[in-house]
GUDRENLO-162073 format. One record per residue (C-alpha): x, y, z; residue in three letters. Coordinates in Angstrom, 3 decimals. Layout:
east,north,up,rest
X,Y,Z,ALA $
...
END
This chain:
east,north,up,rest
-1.173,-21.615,3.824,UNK $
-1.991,-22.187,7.311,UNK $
-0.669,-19.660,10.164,UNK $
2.985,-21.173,11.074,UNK $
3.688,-20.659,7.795,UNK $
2.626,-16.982,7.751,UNK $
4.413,-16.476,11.262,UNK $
7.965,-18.351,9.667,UNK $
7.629,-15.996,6.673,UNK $
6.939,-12.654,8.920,UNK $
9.647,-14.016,11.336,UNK $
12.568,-14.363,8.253,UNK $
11.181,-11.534,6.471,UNK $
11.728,-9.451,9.284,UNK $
15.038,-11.251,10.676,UNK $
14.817,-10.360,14.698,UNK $
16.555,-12.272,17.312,UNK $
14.240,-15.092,18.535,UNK $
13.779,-13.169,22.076,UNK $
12.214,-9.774,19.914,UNK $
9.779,-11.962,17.770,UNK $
8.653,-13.668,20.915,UNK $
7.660,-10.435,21.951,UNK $
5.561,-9.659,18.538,UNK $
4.066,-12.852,18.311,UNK $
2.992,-13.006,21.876,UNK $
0.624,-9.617,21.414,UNK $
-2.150,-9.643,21.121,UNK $
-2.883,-7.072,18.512,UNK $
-0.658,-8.909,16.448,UNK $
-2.307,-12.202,16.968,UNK $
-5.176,-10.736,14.971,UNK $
-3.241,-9.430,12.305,UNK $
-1.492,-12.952,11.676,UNK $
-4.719,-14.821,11.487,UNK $
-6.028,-12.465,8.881,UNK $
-2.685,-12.425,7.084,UNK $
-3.599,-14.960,4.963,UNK $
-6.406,-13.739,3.504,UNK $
-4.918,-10.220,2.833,UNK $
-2.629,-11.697,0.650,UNK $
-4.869,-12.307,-2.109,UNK $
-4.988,-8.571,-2.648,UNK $
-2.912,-5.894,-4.322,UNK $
-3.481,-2.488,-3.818,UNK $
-4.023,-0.290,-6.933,UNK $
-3.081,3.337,-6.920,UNK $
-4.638,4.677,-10.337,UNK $
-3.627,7.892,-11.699,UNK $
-7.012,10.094,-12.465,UNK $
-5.718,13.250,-13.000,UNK $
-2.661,14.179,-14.082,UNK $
-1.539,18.118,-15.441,UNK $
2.481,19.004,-15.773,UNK $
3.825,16.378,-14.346,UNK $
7.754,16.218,-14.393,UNK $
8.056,12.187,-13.667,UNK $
5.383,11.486,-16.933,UNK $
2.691,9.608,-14.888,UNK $
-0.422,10.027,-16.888,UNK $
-3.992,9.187,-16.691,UNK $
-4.668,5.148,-16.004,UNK $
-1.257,4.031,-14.991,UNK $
-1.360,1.805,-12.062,UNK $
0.814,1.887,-8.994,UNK $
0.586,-1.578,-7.555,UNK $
1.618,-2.836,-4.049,UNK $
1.096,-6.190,-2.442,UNK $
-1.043,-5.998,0.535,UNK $
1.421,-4.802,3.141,UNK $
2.144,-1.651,1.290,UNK $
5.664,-3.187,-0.756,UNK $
5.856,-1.802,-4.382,UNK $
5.787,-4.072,-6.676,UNK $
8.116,-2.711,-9.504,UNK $
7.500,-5.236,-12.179,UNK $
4.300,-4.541,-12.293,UNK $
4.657,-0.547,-11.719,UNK $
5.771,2.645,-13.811,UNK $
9.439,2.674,-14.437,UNK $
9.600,6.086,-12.417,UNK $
7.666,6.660,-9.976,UNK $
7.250,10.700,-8.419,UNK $
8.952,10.957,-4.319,UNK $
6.524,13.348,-4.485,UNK $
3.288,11.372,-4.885,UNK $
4.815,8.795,-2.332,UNK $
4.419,10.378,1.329,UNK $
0.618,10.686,0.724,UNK $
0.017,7.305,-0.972,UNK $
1.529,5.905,2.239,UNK $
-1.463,7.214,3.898,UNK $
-3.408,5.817,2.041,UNK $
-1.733,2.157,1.952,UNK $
-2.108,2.367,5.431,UNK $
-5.292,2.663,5.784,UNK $
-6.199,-0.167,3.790,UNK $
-3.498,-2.923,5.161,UNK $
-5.237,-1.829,8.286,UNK $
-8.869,-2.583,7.027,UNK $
-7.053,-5.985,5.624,UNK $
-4.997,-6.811,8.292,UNK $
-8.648,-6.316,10.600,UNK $
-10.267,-8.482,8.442,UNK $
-12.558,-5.968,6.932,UNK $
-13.508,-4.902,3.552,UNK $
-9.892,-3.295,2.389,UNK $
-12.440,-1.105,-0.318,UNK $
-14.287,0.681,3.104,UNK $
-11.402,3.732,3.064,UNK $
-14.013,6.413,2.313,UNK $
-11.547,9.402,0.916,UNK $
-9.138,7.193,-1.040,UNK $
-7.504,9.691,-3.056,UNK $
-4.638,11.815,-2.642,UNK $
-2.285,13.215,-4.952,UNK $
1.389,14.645,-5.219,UNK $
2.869,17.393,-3.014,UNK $
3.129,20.004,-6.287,UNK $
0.057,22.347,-5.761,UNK $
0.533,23.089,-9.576,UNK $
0.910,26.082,-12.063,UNK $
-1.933,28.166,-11.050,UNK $
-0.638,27.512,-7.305,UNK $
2.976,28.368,-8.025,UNK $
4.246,25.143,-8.530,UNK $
4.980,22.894,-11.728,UNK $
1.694,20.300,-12.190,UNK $
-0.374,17.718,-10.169,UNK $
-1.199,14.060,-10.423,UNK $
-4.341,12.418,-8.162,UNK $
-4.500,8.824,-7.541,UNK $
-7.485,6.916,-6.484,UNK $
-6.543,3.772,-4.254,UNK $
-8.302,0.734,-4.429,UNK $
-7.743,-3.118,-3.478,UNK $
-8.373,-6.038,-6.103,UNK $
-8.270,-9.174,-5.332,UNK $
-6.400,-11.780,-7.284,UNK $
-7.673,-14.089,-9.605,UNK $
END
């Protein structure tokens, strides 16, 4: 795939009038970002469950979250529910690693990827607690 391709999918994808994409593919910060598109694509990023204790939605140790590279959940390839709750901080943690991808550095160089679910569990007052551990694999 060369980069007019990658600009003509981001262009449709995000359907803008002509005069507004002009303005996005004219900066510069995003110039970067579609060069290294392409090779950010080969990657999904996993969220793996690690630790899971009461948790209402059923995600349990070694299920696997799994979004494409700029942060879309792929739900064929995900848990049929997935927990709101867990959501808001996974999103941090996409984040940081489409930026790492989309600044054509190692996506794996997020130091603290884990997070877990907003429910502070039992002994906190709340119901239970899930931790995921993000990571990016490339595909084969």
């Amino acid at each position: 795939m060369e980069s007019k391709q990658i600009l003509e999918i981001i262009k449709r994808r995000l359907g803008l009038p002509e005069e507004e994409f002009r303005k996005i593919e004219q900066n510069p910060k995003y110039k970067k970002l579609f060069q290294n598109a392409i090779a950010a694509s080969r990657y999904r990023l996993i969220a793996e469950v690690v630790r899971s204790r009461g948790c209402h939605s059923g995600h349990r140790v070694g299920q696997r979250l799994v979004f494409d590279s700029t942060g879309n959940l792929l739900t064929r390839e995900s848990p049929e529910r997935v927990c709101a709750f867990l959501m808001p901080n996974l999103t941090v943690l996409i984040n940081a690693f489409f930026e790492n991808l989309m600044n054509g550095r190692n996506p794996n160089e997020v130091m603290f990827n884990r997070t877990g679910c907003f429910d502070v569990g039992v002994a906190c007052g709340g119901w239970g607690h899930v931790v995921v551990e993000m990571r990016a694999e490339e595909l084969r």
